[in-house]
PDB file of N, CA, C and O in Angstrom:
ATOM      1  N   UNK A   1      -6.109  21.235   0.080  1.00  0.00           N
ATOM      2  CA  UNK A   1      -6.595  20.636  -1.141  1.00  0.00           C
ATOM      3  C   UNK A   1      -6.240  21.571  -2.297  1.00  0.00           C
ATOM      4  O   UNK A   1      -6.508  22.773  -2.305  1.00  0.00           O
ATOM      5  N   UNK A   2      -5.457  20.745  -3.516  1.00  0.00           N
ATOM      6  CA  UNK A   2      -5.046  21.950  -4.205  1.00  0.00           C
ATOM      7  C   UNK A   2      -6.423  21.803  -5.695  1.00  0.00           C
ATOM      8  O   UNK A   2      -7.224  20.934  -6.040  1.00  0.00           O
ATOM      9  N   UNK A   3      -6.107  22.966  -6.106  1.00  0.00           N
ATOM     10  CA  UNK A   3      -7.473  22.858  -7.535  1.00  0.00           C
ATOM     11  C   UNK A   3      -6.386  23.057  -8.503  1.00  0.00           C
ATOM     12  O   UNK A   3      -5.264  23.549  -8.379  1.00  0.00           O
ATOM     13  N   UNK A   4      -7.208  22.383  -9.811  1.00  0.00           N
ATOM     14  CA  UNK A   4      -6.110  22.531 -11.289  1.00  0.00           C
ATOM     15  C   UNK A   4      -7.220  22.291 -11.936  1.00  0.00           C
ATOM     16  O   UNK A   4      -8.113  21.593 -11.455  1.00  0.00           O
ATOM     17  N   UNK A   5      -7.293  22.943 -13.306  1.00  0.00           N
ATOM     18  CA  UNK A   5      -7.914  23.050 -13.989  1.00  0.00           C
ATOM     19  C   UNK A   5      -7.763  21.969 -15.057  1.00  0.00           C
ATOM     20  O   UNK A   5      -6.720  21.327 -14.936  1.00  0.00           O
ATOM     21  N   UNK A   6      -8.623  21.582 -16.164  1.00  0.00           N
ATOM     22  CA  UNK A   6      -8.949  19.964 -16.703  1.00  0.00           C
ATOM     23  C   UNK A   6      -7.698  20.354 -18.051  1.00  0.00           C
ATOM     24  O   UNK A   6      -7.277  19.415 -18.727  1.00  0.00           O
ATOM     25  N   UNK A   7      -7.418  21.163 -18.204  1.00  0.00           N
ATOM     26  CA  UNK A   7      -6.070  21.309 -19.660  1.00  0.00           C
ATOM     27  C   UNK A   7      -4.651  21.231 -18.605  1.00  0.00           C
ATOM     28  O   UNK A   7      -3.735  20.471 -18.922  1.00  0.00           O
ATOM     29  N   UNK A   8      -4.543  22.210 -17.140  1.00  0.00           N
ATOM     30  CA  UNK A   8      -3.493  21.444 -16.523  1.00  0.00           C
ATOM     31  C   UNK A   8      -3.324  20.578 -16.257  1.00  0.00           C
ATOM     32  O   UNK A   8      -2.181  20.122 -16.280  1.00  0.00           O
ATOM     33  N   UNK A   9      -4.633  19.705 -15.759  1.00  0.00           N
ATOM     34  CA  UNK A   9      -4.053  18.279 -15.318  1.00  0.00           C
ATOM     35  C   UNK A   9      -3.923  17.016 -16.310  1.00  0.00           C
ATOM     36  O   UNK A   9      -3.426  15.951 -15.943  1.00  0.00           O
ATOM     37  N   UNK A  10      -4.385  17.229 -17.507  1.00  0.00           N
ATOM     38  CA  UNK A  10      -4.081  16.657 -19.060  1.00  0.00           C
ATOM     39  C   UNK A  10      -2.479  16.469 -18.736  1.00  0.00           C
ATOM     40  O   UNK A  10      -1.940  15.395 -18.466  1.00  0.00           O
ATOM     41  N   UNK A  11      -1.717  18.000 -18.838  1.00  0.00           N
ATOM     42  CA  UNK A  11      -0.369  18.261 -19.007  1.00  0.00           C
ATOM     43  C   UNK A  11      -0.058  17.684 -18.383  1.00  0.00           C
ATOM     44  O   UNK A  11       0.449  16.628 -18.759  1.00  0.00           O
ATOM     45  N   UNK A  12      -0.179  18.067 -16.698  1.00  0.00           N
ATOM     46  CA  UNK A  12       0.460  17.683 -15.500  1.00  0.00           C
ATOM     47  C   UNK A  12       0.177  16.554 -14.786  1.00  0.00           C
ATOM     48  O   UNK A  12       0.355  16.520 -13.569  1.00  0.00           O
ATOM     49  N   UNK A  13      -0.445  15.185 -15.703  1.00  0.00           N
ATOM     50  CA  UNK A  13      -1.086  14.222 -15.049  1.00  0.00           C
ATOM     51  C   UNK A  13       0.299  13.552 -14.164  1.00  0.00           C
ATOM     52  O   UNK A  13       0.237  13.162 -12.998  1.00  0.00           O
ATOM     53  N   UNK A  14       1.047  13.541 -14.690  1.00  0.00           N
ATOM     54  CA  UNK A  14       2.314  12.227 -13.768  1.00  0.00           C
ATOM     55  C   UNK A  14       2.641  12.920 -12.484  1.00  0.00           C
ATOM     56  O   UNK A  14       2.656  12.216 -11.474  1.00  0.00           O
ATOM     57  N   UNK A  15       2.932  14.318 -12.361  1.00  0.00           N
ATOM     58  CA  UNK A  15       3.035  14.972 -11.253  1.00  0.00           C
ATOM     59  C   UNK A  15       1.872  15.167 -10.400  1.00  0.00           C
ATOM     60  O   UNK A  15       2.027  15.026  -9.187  1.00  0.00           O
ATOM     61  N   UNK A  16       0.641  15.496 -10.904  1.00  0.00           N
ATOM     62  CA  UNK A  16      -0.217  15.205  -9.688  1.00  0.00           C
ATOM     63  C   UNK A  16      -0.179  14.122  -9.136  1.00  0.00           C
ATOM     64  O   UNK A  16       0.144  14.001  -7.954  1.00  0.00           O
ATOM     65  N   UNK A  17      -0.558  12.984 -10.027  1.00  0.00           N
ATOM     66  CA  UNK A  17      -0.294  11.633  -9.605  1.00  0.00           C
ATOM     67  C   UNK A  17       1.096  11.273  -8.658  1.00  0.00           C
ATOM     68  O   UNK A  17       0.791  10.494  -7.755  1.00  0.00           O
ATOM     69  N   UNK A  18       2.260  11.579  -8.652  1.00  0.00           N
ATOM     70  CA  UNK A  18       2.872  11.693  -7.421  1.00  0.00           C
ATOM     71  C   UNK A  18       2.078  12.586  -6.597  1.00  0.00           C
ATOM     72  O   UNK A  18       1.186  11.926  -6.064  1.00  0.00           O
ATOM     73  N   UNK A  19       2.024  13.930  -6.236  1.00  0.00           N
ATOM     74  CA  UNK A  19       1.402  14.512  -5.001  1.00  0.00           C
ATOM     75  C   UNK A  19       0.025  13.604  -4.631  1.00  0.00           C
ATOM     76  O   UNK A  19      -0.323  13.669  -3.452  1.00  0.00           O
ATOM     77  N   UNK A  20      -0.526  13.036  -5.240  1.00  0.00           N
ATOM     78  CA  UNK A  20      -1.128  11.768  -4.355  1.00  0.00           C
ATOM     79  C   UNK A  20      -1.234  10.725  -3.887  1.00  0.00           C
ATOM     80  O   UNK A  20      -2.033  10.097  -3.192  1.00  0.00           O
ATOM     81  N   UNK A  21       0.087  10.545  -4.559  1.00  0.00           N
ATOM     82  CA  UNK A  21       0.836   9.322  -3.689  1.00  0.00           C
ATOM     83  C   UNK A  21       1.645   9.813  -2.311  1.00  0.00           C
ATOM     84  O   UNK A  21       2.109   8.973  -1.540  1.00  0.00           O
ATOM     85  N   UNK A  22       1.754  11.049  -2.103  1.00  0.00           N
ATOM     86  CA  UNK A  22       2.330  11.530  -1.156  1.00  0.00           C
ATOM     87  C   UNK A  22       1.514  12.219  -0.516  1.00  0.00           C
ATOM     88  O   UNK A  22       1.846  13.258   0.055  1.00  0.00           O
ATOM     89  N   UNK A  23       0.036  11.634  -0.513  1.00  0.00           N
ATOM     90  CA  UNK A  23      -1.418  12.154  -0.087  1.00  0.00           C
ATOM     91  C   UNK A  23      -2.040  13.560  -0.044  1.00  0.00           C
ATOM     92  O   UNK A  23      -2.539  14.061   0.964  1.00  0.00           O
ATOM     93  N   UNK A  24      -1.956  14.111  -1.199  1.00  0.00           N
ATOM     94  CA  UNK A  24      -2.290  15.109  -1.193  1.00  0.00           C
ATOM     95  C   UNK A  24      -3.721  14.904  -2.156  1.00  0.00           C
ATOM     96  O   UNK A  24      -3.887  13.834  -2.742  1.00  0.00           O
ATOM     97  N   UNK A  25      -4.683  15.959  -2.261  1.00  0.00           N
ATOM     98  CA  UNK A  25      -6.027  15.272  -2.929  1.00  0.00           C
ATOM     99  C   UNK A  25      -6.000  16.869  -3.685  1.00  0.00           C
ATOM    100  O   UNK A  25      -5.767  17.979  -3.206  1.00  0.00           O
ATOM    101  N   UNK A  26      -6.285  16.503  -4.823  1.00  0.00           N
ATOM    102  CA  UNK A  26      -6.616  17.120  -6.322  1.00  0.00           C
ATOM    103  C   UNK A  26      -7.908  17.252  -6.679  1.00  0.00           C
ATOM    104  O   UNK A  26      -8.463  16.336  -7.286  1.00  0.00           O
ATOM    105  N   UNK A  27      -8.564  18.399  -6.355  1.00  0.00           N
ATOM    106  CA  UNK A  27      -9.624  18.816  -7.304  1.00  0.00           C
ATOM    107  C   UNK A  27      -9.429  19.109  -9.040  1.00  0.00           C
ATOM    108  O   UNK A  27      -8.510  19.792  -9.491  1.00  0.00           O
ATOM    109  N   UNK A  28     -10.018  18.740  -9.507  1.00  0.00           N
ATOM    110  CA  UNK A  28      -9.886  18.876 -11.345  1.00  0.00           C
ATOM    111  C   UNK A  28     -11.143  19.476 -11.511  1.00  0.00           C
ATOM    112  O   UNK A  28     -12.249  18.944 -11.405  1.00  0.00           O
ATOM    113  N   UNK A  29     -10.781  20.967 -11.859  1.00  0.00           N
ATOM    114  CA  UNK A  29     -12.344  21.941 -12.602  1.00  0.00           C
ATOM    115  C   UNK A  29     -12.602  21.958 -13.938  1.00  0.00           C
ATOM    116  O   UNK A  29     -11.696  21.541 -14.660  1.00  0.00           O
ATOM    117  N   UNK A  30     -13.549  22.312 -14.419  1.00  0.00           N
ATOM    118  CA  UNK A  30     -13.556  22.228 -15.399  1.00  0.00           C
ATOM    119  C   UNK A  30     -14.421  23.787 -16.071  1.00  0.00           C
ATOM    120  O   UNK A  30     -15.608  23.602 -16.343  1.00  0.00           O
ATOM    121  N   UNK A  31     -13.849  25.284 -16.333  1.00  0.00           N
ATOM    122  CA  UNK A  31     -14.900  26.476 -16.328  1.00  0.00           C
ATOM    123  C   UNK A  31     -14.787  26.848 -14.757  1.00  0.00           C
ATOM    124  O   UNK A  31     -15.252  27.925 -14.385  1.00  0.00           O
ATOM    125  N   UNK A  32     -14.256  26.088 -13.953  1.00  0.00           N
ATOM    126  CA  UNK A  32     -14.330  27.024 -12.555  1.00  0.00           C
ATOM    127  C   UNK A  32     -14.730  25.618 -11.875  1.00  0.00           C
ATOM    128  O   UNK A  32     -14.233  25.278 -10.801  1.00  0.00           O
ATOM    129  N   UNK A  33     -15.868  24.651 -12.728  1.00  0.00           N
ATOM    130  CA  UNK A  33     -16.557  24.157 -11.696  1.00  0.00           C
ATOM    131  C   UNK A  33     -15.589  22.498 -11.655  1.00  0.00           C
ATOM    132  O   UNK A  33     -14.860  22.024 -12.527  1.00  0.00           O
ATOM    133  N   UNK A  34     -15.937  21.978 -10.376  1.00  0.00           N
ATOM    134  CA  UNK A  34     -15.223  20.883 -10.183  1.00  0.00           C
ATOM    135  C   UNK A  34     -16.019  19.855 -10.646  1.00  0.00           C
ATOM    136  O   UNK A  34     -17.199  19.716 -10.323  1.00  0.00           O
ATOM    137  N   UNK A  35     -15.352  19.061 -11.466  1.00  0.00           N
ATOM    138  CA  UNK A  35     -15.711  17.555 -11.873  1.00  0.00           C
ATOM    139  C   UNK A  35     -15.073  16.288 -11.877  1.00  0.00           C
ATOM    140  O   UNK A  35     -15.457  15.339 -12.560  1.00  0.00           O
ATOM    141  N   UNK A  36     -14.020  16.274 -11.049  1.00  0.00           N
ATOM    142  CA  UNK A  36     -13.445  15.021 -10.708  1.00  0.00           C
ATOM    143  C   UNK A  36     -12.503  15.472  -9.410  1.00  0.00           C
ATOM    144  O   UNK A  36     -12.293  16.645  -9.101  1.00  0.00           O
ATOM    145  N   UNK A  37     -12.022  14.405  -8.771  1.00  0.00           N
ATOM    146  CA  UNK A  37     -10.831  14.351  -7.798  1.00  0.00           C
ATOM    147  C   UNK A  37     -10.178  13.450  -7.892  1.00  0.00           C
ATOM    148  O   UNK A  37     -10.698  12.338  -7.985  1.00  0.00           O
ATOM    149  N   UNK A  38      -8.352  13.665  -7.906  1.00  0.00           N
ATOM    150  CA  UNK A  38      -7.377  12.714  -7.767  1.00  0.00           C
ATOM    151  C   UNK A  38      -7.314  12.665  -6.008  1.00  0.00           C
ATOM    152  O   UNK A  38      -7.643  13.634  -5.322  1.00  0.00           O
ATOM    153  N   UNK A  39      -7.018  11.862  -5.657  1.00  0.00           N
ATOM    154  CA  UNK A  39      -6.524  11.475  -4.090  1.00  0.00           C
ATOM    155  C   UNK A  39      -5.718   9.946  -4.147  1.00  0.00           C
ATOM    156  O   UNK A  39      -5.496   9.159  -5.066  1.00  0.00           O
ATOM    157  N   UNK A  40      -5.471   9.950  -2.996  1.00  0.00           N
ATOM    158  CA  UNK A  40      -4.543   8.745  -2.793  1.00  0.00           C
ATOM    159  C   UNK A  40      -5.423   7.686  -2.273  1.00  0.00           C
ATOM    160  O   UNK A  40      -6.382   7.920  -1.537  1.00  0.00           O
ATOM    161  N   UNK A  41      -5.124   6.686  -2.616  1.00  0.00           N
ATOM    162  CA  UNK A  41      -6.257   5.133  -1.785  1.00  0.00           C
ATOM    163  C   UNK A  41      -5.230   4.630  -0.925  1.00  0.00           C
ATOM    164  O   UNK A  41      -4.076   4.228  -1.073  1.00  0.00           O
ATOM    165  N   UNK A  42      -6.117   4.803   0.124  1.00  0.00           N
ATOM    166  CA  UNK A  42      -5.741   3.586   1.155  1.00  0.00           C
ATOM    167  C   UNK A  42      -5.265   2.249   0.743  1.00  0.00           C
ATOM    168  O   UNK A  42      -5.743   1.341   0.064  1.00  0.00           O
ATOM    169  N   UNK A  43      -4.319   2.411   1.291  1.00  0.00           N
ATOM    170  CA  UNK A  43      -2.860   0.951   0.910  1.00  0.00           C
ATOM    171  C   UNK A  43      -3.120  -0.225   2.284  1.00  0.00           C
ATOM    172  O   UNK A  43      -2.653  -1.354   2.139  1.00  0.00           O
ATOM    173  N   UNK A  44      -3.719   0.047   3.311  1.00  0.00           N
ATOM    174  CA  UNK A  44      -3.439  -0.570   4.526  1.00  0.00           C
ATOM    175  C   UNK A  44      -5.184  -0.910   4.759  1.00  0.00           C
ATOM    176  O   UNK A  44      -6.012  -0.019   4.949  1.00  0.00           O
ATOM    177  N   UNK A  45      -5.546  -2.574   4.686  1.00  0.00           N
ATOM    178  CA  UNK A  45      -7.028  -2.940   5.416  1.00  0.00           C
ATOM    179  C   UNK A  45      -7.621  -2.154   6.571  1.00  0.00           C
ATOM    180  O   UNK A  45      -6.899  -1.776   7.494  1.00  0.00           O
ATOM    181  N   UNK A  46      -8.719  -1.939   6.542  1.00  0.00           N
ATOM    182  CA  UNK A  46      -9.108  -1.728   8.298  1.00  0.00           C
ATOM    183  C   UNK A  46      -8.883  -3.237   8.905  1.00  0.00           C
ATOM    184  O   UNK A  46      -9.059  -4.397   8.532  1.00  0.00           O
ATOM    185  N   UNK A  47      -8.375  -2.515  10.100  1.00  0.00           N
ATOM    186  CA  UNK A  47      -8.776  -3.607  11.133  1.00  0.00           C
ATOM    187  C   UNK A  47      -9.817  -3.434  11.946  1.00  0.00           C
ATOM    188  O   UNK A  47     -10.198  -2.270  12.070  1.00  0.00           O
ATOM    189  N   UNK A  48     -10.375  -4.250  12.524  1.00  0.00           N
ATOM    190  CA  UNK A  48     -11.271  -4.083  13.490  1.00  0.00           C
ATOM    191  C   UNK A  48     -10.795  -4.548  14.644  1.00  0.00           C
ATOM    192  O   UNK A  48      -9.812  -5.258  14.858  1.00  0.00           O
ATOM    193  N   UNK A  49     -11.805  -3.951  15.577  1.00  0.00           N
ATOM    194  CA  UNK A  49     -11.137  -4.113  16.814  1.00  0.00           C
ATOM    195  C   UNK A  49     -11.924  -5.492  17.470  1.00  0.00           C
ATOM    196  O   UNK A  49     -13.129  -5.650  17.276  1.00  0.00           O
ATOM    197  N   UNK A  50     -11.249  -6.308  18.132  1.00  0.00           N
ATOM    198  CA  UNK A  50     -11.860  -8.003  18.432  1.00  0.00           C
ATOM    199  C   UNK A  50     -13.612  -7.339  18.736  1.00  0.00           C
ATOM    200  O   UNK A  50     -14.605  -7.804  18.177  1.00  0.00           O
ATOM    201  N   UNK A  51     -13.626  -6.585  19.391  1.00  0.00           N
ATOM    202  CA  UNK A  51     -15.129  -6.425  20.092  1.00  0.00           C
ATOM    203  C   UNK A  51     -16.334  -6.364  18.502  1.00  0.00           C
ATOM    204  O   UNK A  51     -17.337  -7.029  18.241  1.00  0.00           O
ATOM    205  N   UNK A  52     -15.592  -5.203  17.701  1.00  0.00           N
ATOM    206  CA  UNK A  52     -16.272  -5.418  16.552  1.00  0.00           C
ATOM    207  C   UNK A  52     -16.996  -6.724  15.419  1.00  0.00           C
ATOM    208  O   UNK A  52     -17.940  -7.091  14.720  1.00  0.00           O
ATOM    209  N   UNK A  53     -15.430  -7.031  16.047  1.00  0.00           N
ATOM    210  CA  UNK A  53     -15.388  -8.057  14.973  1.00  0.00           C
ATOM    211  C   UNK A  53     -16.670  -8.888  15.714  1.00  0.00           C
ATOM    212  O   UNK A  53     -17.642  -9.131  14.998  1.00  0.00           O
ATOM    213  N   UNK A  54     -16.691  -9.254  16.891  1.00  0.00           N
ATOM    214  CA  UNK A  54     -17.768 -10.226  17.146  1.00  0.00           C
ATOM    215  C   UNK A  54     -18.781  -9.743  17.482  1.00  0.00           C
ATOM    216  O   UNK A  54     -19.528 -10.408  18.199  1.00  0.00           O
ATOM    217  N   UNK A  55     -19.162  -8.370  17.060  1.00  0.00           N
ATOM    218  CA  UNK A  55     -20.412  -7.728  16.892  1.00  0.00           C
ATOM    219  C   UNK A  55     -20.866  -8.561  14.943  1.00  0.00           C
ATOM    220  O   UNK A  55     -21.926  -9.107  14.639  1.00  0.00           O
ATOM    221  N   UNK A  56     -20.064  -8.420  14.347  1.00  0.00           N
ATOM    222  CA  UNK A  56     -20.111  -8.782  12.742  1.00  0.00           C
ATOM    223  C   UNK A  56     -20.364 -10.141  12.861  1.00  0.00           C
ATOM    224  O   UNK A  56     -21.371 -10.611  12.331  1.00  0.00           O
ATOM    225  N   UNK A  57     -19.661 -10.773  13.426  1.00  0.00           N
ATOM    226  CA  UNK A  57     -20.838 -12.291  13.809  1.00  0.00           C
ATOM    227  C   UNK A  57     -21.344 -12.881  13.999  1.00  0.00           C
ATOM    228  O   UNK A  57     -21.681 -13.975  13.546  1.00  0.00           O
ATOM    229  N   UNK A  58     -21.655 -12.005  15.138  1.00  0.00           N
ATOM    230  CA  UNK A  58     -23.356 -11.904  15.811  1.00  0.00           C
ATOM    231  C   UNK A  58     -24.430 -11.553  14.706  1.00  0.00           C
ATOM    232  O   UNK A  58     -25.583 -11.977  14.626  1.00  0.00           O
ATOM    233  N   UNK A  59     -23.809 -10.729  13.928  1.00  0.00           N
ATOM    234  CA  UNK A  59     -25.196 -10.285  13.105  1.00  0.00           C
ATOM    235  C   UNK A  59     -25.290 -11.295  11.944  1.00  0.00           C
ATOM    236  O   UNK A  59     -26.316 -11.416  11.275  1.00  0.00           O
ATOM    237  N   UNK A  60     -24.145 -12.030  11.734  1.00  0.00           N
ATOM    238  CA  UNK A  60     -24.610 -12.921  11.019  1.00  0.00           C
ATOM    239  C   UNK A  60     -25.122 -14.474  11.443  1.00  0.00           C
ATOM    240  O   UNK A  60     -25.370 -15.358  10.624  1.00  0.00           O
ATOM    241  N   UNK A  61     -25.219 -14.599  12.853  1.00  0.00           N
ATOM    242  CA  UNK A  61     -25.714 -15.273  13.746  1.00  0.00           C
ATOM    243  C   UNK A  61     -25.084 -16.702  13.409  1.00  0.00           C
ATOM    244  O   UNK A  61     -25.824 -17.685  13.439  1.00  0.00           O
ATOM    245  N   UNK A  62     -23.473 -16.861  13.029  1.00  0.00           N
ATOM    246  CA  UNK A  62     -23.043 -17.870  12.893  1.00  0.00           C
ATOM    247  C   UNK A  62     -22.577 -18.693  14.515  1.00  0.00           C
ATOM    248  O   UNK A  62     -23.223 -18.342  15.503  1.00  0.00           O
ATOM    249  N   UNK A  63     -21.706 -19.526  14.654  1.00  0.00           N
ATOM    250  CA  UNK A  63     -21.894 -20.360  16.004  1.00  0.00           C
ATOM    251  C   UNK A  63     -20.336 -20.363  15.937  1.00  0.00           C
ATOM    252  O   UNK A  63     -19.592 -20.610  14.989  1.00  0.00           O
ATOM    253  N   UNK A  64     -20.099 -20.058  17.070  1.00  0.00           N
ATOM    254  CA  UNK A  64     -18.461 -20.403  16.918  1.00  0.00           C
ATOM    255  C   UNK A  64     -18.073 -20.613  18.295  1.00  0.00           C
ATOM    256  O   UNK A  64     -18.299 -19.900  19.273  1.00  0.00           O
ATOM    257  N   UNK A  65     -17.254 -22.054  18.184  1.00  0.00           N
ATOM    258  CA  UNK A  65     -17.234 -22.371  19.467  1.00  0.00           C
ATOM    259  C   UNK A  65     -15.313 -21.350  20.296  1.00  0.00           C
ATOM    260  O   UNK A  65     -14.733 -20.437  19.709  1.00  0.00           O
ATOM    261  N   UNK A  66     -15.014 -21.767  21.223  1.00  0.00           N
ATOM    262  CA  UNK A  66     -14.110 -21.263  22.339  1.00  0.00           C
ATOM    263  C   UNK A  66     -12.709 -21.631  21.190  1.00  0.00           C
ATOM    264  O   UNK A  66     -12.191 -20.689  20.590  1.00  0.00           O
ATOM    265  N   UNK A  67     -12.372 -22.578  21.053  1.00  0.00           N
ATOM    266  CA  UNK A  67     -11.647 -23.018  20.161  1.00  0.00           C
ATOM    267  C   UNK A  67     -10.985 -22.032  18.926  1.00  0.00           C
ATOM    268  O   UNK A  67      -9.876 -21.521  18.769  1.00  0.00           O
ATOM    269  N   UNK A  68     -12.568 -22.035  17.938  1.00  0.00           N
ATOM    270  CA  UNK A  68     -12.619 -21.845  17.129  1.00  0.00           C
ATOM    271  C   UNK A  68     -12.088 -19.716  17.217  1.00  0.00           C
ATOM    272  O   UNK A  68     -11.479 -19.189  16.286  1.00  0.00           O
ATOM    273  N   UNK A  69     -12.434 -19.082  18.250  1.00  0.00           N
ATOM    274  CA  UNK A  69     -12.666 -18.086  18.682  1.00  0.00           C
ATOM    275  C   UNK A  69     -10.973 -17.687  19.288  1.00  0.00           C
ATOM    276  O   UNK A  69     -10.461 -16.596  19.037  1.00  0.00           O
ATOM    277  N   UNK A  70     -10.302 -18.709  20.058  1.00  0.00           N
ATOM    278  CA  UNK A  70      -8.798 -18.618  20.246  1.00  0.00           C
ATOM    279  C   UNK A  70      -7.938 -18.959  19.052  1.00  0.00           C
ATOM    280  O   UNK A  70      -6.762 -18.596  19.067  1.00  0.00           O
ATOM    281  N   UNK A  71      -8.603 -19.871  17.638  1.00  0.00           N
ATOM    282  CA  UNK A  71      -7.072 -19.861  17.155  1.00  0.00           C
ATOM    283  C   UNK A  71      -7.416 -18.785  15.799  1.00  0.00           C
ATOM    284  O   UNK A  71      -6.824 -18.767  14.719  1.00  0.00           O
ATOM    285  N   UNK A  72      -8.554 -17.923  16.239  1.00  0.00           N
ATOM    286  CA  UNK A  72      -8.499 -16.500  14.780  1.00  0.00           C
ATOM    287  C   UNK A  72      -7.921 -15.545  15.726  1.00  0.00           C
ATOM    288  O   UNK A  72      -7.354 -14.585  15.205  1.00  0.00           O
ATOM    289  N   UNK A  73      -7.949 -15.616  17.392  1.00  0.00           N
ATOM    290  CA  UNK A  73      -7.295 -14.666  17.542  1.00  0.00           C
ATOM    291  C   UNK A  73      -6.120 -14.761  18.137  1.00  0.00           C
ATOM    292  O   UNK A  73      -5.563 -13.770  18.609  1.00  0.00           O
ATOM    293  N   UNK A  74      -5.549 -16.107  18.190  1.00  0.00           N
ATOM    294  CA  UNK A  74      -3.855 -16.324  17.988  1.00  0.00           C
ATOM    295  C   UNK A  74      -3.367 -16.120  16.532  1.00  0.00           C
ATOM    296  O   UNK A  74      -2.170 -15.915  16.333  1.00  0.00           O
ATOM    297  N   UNK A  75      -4.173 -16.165  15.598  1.00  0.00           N
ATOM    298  CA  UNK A  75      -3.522 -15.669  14.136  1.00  0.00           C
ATOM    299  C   UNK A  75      -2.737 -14.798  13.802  1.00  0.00           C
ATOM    300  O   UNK A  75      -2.919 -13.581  13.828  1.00  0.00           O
ATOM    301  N   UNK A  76      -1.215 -15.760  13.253  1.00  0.00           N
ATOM    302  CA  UNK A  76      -0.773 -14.235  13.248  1.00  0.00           C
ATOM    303  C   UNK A  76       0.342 -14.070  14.373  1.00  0.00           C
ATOM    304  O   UNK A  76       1.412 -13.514  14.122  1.00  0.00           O
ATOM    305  N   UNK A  77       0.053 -14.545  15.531  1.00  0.00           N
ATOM    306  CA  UNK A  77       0.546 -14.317  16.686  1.00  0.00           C
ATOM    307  C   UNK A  77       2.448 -15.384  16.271  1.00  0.00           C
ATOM    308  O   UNK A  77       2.729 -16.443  15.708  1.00  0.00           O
ATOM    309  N   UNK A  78       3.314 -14.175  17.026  1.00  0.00           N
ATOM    310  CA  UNK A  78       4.386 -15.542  17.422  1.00  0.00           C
ATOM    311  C   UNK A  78       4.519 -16.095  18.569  1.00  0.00           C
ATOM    312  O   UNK A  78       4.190 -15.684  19.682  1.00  0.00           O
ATOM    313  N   UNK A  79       4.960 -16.939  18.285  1.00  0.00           N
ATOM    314  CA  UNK A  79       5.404 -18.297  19.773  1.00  0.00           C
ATOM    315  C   UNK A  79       6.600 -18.041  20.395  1.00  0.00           C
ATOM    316  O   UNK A  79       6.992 -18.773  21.304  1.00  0.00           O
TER     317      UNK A  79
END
């Protein structure tokens, strides 16, 4: 994790901003002390894993029949 101080990263905003696109995470101090962070965001959804997933619908205690249950998890799928 690299640190830069709040007048370097004024200067140096476009270049940090690449090194966190190339995931690197930026502390910004301000007197020594830290008051913000640059980092990179997640580009890619979680997935869940099928078991999860029908833990999450259980808790919302919806009804889903055999059907309904094979064509979310042929989604997606090729033939």
């Amino acid at each position: 994790m690299k640190t830069v101080g709040a007048f370097e990263a004024k200067t140096h905003l476009p270049e940090l901003l690449k090194q966190a696109e190339a995931g690197e995470t930026i502390v910004v101090t301000r007197h020594g002390q830290p008051v913000a962070q640059i980092s990179p965001v997640a580009t890619k959804p979680a997935i869940l894993s099928p078991k999860d997933a029908m833990r999450r619908l259980r808790c919302l205690k919806l009804r889903i029949d055999r059907d309904e249950i094979a064509g979310l998890r042929d989604t997606g799928r090729r033939r």
